[in-house]
C-alpha positions as a Markdown table, in Angstrom:
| # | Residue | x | y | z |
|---|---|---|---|---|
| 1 | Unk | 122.8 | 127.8 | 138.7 |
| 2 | Unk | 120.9 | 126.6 | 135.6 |
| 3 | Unk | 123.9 | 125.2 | 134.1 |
| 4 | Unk | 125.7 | 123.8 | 137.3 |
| 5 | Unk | 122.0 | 121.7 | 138.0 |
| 6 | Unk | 122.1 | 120.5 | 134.6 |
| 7 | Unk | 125.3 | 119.5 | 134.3 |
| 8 | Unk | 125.0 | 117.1 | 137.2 |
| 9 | Unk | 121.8 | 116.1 | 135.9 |
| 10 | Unk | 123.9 | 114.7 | 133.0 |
| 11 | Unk | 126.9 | 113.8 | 134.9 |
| 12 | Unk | 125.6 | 112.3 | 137.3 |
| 13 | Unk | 122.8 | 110.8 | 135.6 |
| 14 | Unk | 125.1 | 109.2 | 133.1 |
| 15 | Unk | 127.4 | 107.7 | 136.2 |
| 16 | Unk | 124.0 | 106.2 | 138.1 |
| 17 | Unk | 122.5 | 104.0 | 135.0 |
| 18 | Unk | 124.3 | 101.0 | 136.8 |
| 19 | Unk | 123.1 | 101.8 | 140.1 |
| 20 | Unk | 119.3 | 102.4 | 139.2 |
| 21 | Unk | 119.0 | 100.9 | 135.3 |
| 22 | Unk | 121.6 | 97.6 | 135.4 |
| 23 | Unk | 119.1 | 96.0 | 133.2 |
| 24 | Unk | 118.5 | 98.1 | 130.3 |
| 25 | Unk | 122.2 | 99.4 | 130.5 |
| 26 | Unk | 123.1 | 96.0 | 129.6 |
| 27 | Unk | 120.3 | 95.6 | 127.0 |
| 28 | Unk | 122.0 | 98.9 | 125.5 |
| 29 | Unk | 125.7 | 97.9 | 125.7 |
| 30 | Unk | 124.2 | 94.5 | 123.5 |
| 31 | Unk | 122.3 | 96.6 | 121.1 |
| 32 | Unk | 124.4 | 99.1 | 120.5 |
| 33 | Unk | 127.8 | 97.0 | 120.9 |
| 34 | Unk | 131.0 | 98.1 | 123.6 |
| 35 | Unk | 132.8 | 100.9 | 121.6 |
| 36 | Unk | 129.5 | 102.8 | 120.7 |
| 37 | Unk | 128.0 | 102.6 | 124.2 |
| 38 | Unk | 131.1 | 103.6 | 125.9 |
| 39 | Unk | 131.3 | 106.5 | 122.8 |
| 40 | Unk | 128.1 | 108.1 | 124.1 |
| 41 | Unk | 129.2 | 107.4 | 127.7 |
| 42 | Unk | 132.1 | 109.6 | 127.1 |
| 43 | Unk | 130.5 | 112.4 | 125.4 |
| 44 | Unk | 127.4 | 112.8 | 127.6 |
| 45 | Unk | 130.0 | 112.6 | 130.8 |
| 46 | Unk | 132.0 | 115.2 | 129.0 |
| 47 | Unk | 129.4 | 117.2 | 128.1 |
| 48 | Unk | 128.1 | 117.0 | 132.0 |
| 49 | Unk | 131.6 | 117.8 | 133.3 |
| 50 | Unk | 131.8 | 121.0 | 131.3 |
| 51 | Unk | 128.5 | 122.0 | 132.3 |
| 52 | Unk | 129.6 | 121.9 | 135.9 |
| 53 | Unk | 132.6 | 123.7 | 135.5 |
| 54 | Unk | 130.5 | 126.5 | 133.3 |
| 55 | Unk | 127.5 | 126.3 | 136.0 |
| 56 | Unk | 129.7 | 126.3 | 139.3 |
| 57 | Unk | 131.9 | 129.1 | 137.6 |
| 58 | Unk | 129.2 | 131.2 | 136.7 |
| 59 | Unk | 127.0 | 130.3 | 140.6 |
| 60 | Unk | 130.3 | 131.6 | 142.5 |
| 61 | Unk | 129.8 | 135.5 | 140.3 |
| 62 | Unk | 127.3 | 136.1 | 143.3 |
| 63 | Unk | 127.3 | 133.1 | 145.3 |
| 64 | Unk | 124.7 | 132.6 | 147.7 |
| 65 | Unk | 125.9 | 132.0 | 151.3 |
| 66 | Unk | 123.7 | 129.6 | 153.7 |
| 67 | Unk | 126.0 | 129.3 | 156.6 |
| 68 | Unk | 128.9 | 130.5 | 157.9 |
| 69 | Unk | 132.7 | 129.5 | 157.0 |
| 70 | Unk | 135.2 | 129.0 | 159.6 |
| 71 | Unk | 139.0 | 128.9 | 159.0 |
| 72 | Unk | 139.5 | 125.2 | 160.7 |
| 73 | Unk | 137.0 | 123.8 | 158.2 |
| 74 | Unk | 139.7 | 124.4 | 155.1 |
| 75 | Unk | 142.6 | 122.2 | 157.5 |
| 76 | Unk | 140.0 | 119.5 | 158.2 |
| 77 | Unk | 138.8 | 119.4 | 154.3 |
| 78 | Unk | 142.8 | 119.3 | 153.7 |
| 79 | Unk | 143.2 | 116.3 | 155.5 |
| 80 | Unk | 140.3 | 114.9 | 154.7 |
| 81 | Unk | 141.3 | 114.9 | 151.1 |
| 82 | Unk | 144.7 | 113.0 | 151.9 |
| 83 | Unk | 142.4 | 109.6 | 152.5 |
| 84 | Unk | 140.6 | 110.6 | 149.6 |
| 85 | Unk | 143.5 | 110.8 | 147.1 |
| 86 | Unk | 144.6 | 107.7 | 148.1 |
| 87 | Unk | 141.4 | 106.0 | 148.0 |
| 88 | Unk | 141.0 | 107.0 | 144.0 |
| 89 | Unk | 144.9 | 106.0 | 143.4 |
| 90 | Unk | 143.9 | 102.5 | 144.8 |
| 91 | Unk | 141.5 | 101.8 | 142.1 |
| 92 | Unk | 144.1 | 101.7 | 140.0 |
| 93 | Unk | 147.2 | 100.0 | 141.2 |
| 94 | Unk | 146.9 | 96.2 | 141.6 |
| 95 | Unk | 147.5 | 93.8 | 144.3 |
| 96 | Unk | 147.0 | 96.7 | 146.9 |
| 97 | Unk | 145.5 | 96.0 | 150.4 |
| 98 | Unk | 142.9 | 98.8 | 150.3 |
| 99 | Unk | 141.3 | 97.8 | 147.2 |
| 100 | Unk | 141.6 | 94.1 | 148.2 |
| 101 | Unk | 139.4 | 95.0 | 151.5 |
| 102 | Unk | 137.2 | 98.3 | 150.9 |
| 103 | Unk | 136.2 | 96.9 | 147.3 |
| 104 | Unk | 135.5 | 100.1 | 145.5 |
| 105 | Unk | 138.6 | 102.3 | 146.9 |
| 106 | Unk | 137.4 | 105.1 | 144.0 |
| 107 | Unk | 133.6 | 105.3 | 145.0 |
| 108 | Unk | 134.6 | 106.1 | 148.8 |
| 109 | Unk | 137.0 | 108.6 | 147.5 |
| 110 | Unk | 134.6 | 110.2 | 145.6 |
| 111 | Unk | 132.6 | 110.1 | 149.2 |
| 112 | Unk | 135.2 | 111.1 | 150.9 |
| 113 | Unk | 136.0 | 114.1 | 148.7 |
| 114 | Unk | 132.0 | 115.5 | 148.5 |
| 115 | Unk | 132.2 | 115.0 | 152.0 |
| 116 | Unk | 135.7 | 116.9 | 152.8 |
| 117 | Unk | 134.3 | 120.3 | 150.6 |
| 118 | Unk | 130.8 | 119.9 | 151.9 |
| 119 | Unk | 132.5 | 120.9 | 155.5 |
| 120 | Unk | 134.6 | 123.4 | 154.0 |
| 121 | Unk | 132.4 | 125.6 | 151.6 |
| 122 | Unk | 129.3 | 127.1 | 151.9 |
| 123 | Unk | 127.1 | 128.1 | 149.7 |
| 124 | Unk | 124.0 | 126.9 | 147.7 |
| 125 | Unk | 126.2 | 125.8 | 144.7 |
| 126 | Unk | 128.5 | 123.7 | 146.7 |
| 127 | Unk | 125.7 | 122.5 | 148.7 |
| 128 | Unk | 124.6 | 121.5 | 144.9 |
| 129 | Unk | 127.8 | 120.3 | 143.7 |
| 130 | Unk | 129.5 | 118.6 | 146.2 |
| 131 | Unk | 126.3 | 117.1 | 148.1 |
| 132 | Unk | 124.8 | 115.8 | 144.9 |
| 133 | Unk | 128.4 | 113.8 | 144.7 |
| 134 | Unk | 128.2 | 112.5 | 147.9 |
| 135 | Unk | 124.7 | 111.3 | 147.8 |
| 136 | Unk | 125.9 | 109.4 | 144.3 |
| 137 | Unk | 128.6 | 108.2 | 145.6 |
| 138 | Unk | 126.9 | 106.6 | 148.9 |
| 139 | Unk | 123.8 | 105.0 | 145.8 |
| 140 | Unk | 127.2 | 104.2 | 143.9 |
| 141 | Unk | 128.8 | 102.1 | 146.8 |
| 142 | Unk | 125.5 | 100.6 | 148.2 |
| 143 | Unk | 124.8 | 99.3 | 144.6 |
| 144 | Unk | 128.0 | 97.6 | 144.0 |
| 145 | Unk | 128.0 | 95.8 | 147.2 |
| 146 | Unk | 124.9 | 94.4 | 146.6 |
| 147 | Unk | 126.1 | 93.2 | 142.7 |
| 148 | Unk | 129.4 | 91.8 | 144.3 |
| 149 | Unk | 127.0 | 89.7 | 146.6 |
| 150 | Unk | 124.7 | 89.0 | 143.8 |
| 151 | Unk | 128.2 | 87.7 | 141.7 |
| 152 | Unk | 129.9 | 86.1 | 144.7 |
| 153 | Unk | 133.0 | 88.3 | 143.6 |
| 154 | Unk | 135.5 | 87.8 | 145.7 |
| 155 | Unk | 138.8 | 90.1 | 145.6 |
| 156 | Unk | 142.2 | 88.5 | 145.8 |
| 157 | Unk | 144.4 | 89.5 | 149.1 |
| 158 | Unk | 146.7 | 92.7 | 148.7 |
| 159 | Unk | 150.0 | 92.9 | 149.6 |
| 160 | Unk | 152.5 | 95.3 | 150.9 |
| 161 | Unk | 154.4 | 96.5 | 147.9 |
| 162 | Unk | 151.2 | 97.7 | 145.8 |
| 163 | Unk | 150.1 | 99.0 | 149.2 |
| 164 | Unk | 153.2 | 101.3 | 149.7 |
| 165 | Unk | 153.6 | 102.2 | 146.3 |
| 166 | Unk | 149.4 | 103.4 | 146.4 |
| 167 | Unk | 149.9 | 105.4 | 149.7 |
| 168 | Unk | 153.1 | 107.0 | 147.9 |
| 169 | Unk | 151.3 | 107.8 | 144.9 |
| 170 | Unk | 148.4 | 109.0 | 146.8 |
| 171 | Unk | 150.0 | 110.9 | 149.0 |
| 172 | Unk | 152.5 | 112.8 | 146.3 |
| 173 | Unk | 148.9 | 113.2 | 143.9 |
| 174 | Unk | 147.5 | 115.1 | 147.1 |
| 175 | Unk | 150.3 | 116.9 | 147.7 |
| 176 | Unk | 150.8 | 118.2 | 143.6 |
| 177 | Unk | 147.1 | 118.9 | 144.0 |
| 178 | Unk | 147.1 | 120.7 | 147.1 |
| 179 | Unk | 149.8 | 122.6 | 147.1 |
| 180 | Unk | 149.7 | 123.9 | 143.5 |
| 181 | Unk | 147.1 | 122.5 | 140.6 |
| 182 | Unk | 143.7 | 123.5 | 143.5 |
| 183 | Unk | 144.6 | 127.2 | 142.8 |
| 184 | Unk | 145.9 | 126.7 | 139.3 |
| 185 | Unk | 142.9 | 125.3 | 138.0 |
| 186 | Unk | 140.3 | 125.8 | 140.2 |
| 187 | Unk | 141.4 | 129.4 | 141.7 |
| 188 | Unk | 141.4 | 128.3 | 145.5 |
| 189 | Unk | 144.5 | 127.8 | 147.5 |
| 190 | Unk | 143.4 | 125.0 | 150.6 |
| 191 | Unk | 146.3 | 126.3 | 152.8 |
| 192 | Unk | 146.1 | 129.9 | 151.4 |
C-alpha cells in the first residue's frame, strides 16, 4: 500500500501544482525555461504512474475488502465509463460542441472515470486509487473555472462535425477498451 500512496503522492502532486501553486509554477517554468520544466514534469508523472501500477498491483495480493460488491455495480461502472471516454476524446479534437460548452471535457472524464470504479470496486486500495482521482479531478475542474474567469477566456462554438467525429472516437476508444485492452492490461474483464 506503501507504493500505491506514494505514487499518487507524486502523481498527483505533480498534476495539482496549478491548482494549489499557480504562482511559483510559473516562477519555475521562467527560471528553469519550457523544455526543462515540462522534462521534470514528465519524469516525476512517470515515475508516479509506475508507482501506482507497482503499489495497486502489489495492494490487490491480499486486498482488503470494506464493503460489499454487487454484480450491477460492474454494468453501471460500464456505462458510466462510455461518457467518460468521450469526455477525454473531446479534449482533443477541435471545434467540438462538448469542449466548446463543459470547458475542460478531460478533467470531468477523469471525474467521471474515479467516479464509475469507485461504485464498482471495493477495497481500501481502490478507495485509495480511484477516490484520490476524483477528489483531484473535482480541485482540478474548480480551479480552472475560476482561471478562465480570472482570464475572461471565452471558448469558440462547436459544431456538428467535430462533435460526431468525438462521440465516434469515443465511443470506438470505450468499446477497444472495454471489450479487450481492460483485461489485457489491467487483468479485469468489465462484462466478464
Amino acid at each position: 500500500m506503501t507504493l500505491l500512496i506514494l505514487g499518487l503522492i507524486v502523481f498527483l502532486g505533480v498534476h495539482s501544482v496549478r491548482v494549489f501553486a499557480e504562482g511559483w509554477r510559473t516562477r519555475m517554468r521562467q527560471r528553469l525555461g519550457e523544455n526543462a520544466w515540462k522534462g521534470i514534469y514528465s519524469l516525476l508523472s512517470i515515475v508516479g504512474f509506475v508507482l501506482i501500477v507497482w503499489g495497486y498491483g502489489q495492494a490487490h495480493v491480499q486486498p482488503l475488502v470494506l464493503w460489499p460488491s454487487a454484480t450491477w455495480t460492474r454494468h453501471l461502472a460500464a456505462l458510466l465509463t462510455i461518457p467518460a471516454f468521450i469526455l477525454l476524446v473531446a479534449a482533443y479534437i477541435p471545434g467540438n460542441a462538448i469542449k466548446s460548452r463543459l470547458h475542460h471535457p478531460m478533467v470531468l472524464g477523469v471525474k467521471t472515470w474515479a467516479l464509475a470504479h469507485l461504485v464498482a470496486n471495493n477495497t481500501l486500495a481502490d478507495l485509495l486509487l480511484f477516490g484520490g482521482f476524483l477528489g483531484w479531478a473535482v480541485a482540478s475542474f474548480m480551479a480552472a473555472r475560476r482561471r478562465d474567469d480570472a482570464a475572461g477566456t471565452v471558448y469558440l462554438q462547436g459544431h456538428v462535425g467535430p462533435t460526431l467525429a468525438t462521440v465516434a472516437v469515443g465511443l470506438l476508444a470505450w468499446a477497444g477498451f472495454a471489450f479487450w485492452a481492460h483485461a489485457a492490461w489491467i487483468g479485469v474483464r468489465p462484462f466478464g
